[in-house]
MDAnalysis code that builds the backbone (N, CA, C; Angstrom):
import MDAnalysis as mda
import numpy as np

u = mda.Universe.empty(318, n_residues=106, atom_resindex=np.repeat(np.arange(106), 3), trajectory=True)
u.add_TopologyAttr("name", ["N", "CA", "C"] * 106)
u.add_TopologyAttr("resid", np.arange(1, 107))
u.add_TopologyAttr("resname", ["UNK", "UNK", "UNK", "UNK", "UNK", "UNK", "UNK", "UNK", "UNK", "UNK", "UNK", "UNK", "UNK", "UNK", "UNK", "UNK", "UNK", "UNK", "UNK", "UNK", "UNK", "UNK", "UNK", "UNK", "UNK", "UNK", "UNK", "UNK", "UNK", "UNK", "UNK", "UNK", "UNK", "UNK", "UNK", "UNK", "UNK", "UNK", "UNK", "UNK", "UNK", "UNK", "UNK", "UNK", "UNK", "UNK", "UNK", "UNK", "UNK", "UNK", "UNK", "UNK", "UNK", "UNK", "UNK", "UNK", "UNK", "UNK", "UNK", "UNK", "UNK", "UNK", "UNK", "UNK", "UNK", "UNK", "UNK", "UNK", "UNK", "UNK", "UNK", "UNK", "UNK", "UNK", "UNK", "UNK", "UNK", "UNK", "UNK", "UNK", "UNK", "UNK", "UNK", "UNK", "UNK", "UNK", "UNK", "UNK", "UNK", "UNK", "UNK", "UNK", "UNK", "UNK", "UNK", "UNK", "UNK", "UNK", "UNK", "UNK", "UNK", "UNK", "UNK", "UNK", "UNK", "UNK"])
u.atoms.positions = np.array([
    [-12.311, 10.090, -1.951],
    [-11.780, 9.052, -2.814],
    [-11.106, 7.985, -1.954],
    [-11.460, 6.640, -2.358],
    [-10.703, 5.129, -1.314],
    [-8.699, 5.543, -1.916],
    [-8.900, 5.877, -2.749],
    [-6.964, 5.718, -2.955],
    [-6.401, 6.794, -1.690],
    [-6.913, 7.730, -1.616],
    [-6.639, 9.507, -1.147],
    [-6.971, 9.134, 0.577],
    [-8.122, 8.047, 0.786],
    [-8.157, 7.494, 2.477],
    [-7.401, 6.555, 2.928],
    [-6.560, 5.730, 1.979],
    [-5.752, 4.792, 2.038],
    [-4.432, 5.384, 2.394],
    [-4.193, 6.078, 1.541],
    [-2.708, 7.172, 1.521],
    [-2.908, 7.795, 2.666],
    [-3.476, 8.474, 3.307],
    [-3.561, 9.302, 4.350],
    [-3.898, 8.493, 5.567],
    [-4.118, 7.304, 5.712],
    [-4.424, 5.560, 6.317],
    [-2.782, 5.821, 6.611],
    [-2.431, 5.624, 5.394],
    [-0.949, 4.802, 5.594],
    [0.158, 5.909, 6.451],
    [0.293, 7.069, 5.764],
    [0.870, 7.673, 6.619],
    [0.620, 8.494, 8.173],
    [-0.705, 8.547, 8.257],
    [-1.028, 8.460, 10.131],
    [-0.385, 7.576, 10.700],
    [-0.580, 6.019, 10.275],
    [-0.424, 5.215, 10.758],
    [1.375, 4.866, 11.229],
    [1.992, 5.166, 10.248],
    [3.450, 5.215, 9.900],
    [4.712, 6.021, 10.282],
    [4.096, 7.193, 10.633],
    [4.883, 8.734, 10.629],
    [6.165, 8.222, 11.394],
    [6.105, 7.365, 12.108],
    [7.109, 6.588, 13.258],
    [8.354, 6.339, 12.411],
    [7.689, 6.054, 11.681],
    [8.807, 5.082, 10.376],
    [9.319, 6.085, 9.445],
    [10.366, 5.306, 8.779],
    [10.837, 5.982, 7.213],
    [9.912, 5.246, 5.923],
    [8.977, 5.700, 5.256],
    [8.372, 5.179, 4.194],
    [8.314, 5.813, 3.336],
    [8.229, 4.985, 2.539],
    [7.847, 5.659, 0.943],
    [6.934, 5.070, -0.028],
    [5.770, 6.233, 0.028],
    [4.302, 5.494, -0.745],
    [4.322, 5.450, -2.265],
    [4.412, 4.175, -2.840],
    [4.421, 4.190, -4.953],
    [3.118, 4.243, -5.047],
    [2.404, 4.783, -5.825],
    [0.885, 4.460, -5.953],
    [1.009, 4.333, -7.713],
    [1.181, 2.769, -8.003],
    [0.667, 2.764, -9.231],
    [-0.524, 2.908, -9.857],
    [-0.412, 3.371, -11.392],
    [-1.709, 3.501, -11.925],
    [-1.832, 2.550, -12.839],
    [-2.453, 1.751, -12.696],
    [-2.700, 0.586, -13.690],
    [-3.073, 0.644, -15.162],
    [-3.006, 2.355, -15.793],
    [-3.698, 2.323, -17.279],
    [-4.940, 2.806, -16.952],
    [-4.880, 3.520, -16.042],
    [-6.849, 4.077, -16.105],
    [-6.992, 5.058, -16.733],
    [-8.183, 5.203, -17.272],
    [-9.315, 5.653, -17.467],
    [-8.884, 7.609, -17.300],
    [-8.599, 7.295, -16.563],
    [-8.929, 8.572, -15.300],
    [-7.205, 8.596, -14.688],
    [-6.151, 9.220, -15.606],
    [-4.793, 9.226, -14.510],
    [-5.056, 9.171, -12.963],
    [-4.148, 8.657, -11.772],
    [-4.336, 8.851, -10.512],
    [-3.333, 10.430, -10.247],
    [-4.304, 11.226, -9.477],
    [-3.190, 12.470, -9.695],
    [-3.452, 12.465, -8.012],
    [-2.782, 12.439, -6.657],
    [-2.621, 12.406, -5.311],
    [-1.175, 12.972, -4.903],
    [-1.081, 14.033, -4.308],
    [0.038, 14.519, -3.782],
    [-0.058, 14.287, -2.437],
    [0.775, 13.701, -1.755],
    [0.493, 13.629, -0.212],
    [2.430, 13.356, -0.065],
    [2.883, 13.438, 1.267],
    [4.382, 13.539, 1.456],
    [4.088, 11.854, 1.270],
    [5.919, 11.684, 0.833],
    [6.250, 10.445, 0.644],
    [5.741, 9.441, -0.320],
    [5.022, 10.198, -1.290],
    [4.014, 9.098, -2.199],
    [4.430, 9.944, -3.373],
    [4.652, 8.630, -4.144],
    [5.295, 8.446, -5.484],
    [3.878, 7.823, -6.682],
    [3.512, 8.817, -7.608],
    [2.970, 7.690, -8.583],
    [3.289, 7.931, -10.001],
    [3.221, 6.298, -10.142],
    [3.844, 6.058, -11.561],
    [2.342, 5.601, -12.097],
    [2.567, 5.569, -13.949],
    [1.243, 5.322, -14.809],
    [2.196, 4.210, -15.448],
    [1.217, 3.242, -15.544],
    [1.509, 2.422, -16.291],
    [0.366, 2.980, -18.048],
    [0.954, 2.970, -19.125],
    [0.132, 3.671, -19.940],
    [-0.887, 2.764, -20.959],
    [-0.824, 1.230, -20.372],
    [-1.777, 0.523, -20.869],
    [-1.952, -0.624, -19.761],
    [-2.827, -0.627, -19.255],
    [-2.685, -2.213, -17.733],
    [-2.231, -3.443, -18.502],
    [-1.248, -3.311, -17.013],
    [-0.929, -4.509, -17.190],
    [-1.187, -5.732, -16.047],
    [-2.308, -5.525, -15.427],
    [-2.529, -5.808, -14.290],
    [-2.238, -5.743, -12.706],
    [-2.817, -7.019, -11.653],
    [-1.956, -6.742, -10.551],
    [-0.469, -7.062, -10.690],
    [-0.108, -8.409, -11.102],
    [0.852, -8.725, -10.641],
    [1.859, -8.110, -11.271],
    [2.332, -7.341, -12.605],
    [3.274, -6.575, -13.164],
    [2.975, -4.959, -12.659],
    [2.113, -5.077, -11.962],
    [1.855, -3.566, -11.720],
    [2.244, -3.509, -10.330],
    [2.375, -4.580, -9.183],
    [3.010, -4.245, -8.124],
    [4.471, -4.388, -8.409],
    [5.178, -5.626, -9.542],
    [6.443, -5.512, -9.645],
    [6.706, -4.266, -10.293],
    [5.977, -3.693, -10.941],
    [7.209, -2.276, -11.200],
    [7.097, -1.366, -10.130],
    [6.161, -1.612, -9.600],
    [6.024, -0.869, -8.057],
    [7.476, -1.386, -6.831],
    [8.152, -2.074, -7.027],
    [8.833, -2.612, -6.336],
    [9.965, -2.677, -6.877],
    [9.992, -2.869, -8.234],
    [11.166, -2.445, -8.587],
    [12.364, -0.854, -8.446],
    [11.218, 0.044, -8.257],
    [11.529, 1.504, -8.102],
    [11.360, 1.742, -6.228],
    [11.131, 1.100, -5.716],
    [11.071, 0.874, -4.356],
    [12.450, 1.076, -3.844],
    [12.736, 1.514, -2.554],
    [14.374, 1.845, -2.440],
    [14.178, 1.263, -0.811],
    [12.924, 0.603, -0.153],
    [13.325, 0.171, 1.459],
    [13.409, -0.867, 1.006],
    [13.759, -2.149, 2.249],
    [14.185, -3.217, 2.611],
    [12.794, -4.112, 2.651],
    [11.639, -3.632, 3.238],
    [10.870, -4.018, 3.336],
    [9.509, -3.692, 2.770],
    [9.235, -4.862, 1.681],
    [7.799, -4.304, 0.801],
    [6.363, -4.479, 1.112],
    [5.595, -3.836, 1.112],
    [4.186, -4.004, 1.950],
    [3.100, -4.014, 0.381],
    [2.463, -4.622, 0.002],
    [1.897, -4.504, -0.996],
    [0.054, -4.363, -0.886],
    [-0.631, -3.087, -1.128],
    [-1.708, -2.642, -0.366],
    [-2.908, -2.481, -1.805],
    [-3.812, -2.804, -1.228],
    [-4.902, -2.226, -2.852],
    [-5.367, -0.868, -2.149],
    [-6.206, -0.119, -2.964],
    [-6.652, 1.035, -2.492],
    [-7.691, 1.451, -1.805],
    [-8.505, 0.381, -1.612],
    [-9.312, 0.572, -0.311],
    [-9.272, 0.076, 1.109],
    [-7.971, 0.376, 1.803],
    [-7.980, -0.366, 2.960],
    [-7.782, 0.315, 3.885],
    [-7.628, -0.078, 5.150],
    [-7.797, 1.051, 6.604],
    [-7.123, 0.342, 7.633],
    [-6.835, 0.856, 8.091],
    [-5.654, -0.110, 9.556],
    [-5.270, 0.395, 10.761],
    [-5.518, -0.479, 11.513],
    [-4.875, -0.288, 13.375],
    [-3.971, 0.510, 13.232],
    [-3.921, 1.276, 14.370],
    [-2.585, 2.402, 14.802],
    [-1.221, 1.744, 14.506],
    [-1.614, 0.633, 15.317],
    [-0.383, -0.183, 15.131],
    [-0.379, -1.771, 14.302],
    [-0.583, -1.389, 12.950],
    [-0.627, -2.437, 12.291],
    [1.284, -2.489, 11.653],
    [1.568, -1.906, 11.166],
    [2.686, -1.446, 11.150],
    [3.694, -2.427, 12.229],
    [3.654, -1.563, 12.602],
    [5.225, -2.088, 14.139],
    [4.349, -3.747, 14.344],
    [2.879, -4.249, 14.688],
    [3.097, -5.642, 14.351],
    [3.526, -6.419, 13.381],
    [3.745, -5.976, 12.121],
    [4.265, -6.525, 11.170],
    [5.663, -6.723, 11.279],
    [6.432, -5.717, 11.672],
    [7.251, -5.232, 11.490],
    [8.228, -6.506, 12.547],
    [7.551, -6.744, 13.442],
    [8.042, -7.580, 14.776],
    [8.413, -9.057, 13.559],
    [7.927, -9.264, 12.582],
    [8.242, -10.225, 11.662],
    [8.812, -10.217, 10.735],
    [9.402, -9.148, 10.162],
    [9.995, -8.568, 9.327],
    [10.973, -9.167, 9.060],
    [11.840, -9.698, 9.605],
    [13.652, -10.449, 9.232],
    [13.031, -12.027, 9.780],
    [12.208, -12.486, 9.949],
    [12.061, -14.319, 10.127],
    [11.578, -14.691, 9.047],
    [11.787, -14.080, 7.639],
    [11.091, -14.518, 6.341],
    [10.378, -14.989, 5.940],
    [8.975, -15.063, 6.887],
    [7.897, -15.087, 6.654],
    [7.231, -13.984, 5.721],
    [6.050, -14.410, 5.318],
    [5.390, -13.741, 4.204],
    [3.879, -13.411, 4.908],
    [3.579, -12.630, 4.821],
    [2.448, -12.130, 6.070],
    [1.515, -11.340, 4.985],
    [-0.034, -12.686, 5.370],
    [-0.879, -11.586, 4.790],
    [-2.034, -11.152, 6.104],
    [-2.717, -10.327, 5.869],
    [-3.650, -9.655, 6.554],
    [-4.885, -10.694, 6.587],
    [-5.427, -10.720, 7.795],
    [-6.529, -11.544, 7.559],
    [-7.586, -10.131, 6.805],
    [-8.556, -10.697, 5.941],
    [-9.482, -10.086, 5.576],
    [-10.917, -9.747, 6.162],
    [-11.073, -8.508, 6.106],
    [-12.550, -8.412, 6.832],
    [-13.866, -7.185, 6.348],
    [-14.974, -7.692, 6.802],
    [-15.906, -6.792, 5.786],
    [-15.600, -5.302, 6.864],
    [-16.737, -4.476, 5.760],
    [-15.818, -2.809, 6.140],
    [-16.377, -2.302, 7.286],
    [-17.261, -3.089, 7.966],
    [-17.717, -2.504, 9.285],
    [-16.360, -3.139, 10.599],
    [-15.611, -4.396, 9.751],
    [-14.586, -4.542, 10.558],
    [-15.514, -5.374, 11.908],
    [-16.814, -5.835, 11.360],
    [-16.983, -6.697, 12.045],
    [-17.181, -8.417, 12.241],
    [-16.284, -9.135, 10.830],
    [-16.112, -10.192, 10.656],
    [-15.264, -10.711, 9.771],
    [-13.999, -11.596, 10.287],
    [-13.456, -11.839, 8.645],
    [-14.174, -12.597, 7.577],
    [-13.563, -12.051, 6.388],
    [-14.616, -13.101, 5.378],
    [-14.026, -14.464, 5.315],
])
């Protein structure tokens, strides 16, 4: 499953750190049921899309710093700690995008 390679993405990648994974469910079909350490999921019980579905994701959030991820994504060892080097200059940092062989951005 892309949610279950994402989650297990995120915390390889992370273990360095203190995190804590929300995995909202947008009203599906199909509850999201994923136990993995540090991951939290909430159901929203009718969608309400992205953008109210990452704010309640963030609202129940308890770090300093919010990373906002869809469920199919994959990342450098150290994608993390580069971000992170930007973290307090209040910039807003998105990821460049790229197809899944990771051999071109779109």
């Amino acid at each position: 499953m892309l949610l279950e390679a994402t989650v297990d993405g995120l915390l390889a990648t992370s273990a360095h750190r203190h995190r804590e994974i929300i995995v909202v469910d947008d009203g599906s079909l199909t509850p999201v049921t994923i136990e993995r350490p540090h991951t939290h999921v909430v159901r929203n019980e009718r969608a309400l899309g992205v953008a109210q579905s990452r704010r309640r994701g963030a609202a129940i959030a308890s770090g300093d710093v919010l990373v906002w991820l869809d469920a199919h994504m994959r990342f450098a060892p150290d994608w993390l700690d580069q971000m992170m080097m930007h973290a307090d200059s209040g910039a807003l940092l998105c990821a460049a995008w790229w197809d899944y062989e990771l051999s071109r951005p779109f």
